[in-house]
N, C-alpha and C positions, 0 to 999 in steps of 0.2 A: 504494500500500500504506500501509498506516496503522500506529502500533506495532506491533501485534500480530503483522504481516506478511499482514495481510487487505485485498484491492482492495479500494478504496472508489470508488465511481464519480463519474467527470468530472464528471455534467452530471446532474441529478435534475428531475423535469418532475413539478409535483403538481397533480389537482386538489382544493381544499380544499372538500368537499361535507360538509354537514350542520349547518350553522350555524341554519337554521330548525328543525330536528328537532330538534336541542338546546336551542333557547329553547323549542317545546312542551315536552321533557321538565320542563324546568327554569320551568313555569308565567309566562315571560316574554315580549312581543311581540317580533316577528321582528327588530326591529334591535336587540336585545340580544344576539341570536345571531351575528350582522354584528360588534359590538363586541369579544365574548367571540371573535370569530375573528379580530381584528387581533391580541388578545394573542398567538395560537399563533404566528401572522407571524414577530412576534418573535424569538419562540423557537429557533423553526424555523429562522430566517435566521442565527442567532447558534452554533444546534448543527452545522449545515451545515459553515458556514466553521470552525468548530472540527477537525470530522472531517476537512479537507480537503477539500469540495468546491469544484471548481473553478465551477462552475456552475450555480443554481436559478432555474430558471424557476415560475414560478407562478400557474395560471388563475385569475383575480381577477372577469373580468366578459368573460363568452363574447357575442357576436353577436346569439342566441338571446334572453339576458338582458333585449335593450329592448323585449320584451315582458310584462315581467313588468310590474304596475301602477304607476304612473306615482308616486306617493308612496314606491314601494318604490326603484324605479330612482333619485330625488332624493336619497334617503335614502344609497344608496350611492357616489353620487359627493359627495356632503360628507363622508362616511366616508373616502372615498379622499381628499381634498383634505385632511383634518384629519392623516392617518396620512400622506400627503407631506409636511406642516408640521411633525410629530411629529419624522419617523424620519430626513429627511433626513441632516439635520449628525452625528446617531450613525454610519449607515451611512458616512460620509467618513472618521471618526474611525476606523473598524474596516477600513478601507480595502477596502472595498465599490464596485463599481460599480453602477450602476442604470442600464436601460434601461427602455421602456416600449412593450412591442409590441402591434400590432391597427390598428384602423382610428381613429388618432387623431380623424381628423376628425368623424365622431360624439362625440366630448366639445367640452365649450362650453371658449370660448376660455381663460375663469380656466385650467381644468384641465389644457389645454394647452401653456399658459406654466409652469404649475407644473414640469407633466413634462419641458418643455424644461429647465429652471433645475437641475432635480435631476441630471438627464443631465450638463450643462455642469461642475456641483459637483462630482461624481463620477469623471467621465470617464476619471481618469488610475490612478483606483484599480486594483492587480493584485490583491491578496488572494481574490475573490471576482466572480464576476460575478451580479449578481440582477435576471431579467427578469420584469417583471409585465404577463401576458397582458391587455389591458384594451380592450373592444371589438374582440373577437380572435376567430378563427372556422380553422379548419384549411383548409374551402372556400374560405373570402374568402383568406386566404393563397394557395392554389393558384391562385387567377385572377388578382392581383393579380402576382404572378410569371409567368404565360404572360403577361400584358398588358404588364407591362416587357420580357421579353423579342420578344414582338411588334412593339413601338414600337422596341426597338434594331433588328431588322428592318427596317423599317420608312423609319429613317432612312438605311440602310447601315450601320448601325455593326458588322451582326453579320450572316452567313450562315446562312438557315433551317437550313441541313444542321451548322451548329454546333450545335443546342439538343439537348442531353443530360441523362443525369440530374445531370453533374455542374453543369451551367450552373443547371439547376431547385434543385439542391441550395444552389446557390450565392445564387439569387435571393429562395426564401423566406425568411420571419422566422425568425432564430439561422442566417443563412447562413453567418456566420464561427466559432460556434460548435462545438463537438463536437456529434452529436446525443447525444440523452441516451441515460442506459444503464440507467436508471430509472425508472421512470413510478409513480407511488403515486396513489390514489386513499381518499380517507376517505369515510365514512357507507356503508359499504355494496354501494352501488352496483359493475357490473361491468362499463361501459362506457365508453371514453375518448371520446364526446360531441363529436365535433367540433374536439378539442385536435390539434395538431400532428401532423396526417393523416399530414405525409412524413416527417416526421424522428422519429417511432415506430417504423420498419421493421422494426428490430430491439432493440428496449429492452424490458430484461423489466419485467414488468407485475404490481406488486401492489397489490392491494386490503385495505383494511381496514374493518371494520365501525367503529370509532374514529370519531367523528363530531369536523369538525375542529377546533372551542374547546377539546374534550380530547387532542389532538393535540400533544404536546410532545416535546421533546429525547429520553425515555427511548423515546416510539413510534417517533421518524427513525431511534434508532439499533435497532431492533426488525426495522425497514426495510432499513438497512446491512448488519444482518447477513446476512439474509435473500439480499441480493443476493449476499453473498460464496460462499455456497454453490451459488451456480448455477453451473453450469458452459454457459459460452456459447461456441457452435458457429458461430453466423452464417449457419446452413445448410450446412456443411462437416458431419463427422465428428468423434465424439470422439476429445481430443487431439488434434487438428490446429489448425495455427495460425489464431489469432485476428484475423491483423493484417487481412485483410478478406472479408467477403462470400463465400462459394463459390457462386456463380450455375447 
């Protein structure tokens, strides 16, 4: 609950779309749109931890993405390398944690040591948790978790007839996490894309036409509130308890 005595949620999972559409409106090429959308980052990540979230995840550079042209994709991982050099020591200072989830190994090594270094600096931060989805896929997550789980199999460490959904729950990326209890999505669009396939299950879902370089503190808390008025069921009945699932 926040002053007011309105939930505010755990864990918020955004994906930050419209950053090209916004550089067309705005007569500029596409990695001005890319730039104009680190600043909302900011923002975002500063109005977050203000309102008490415990935790923002945030799709940065989906799976999908290293098909986009090969100048465009360059462009964005020096963009990501510049705003890790940027933001790092701020987020420490605000006592932020950073992770970095997805298929690391598709990033070149700089970008890897970077992500390590940021992770290491941050590590003991509580105030905040901030995960940036990057080479990140909801599917590659799902196989990536049955294949560990396999291989513990595999070795004996674990009984096929153990694998549940709490072990898959446990396995995927933000296994230690809350799942989220929000999901926002900018520019329009009305689809979550491949984002965090299992741990959406039950997160309410809004969308905004907002494209994300105009995306700032007053639209999250547009978003917060929004969420407090929902009344979540889980699949139970209204007014029945929340604490989990009704299967």
């Amino acid at each position: 609950m926040n002053a007011a005595g309105k939930p505010v949620p755990a864990h918020v999972a955004i994906i930050m779309d419209g950053n090209g559409r916004w550089a067309a409106h705005h007569g500029e090429p596409r990695h001005q749109g890319h730039r104009a959308g680190a600043d909302s980052v900011r923002a975002v990540v500063e109005a977050a931890a203000r309102a008490g979230v415990s935790a923002l995840t945030l799709f940065a550079f989906s799976s999908e993405n290293w098909r986009r042209p090969a100048n465009e994709v360059g462009m964005l991982m020096e963009l990501f390398l510049r705003v890790l050099d940027r933001e790092t020591d701020r987020l420490h200072e605000n006592g932020i944690r950073l992770s970095v989830i997805g298929d690391r190994a598709q990033l070149s090594d700089k970008l890897q040591r970077r992500c390590a270094a940021a992770e290491s600096l941050t590590a003991a931060n509580t105030r905040m948790d901030l995960n940036i989805a990057a080479s990140y896929g909801g599917r590659w997550d799902l196989a990536q978790a049955a294949r560990t789980l396999a291989e513990e199999v595999e070795r004996g460490e674990r009984d096929a007839a153990s694998i549940d959904e709490a072990a898959l729950g446990q396995t995927v990326c933000l296994g230690h996490a809350p799942e989220p209890d929000l999901f926002i999505r900018t520019g329009g669009e009305q689809r979550i894309s491949n984002f965090l396939l299992w741990q959406l299950a039950y997160t309410e879902l809004y969308f905004t036409d907002t494209l994300w370089p105009d995306f700032k503190a007053p639209e999250l808390q547009t978003a917060l509130d929004w969420f407090a008025s929902r009344e979540r069921r889980f699949g139970g009945l209204a007014g029945a308890s929340e604490a989990a699932p009704d299967a």
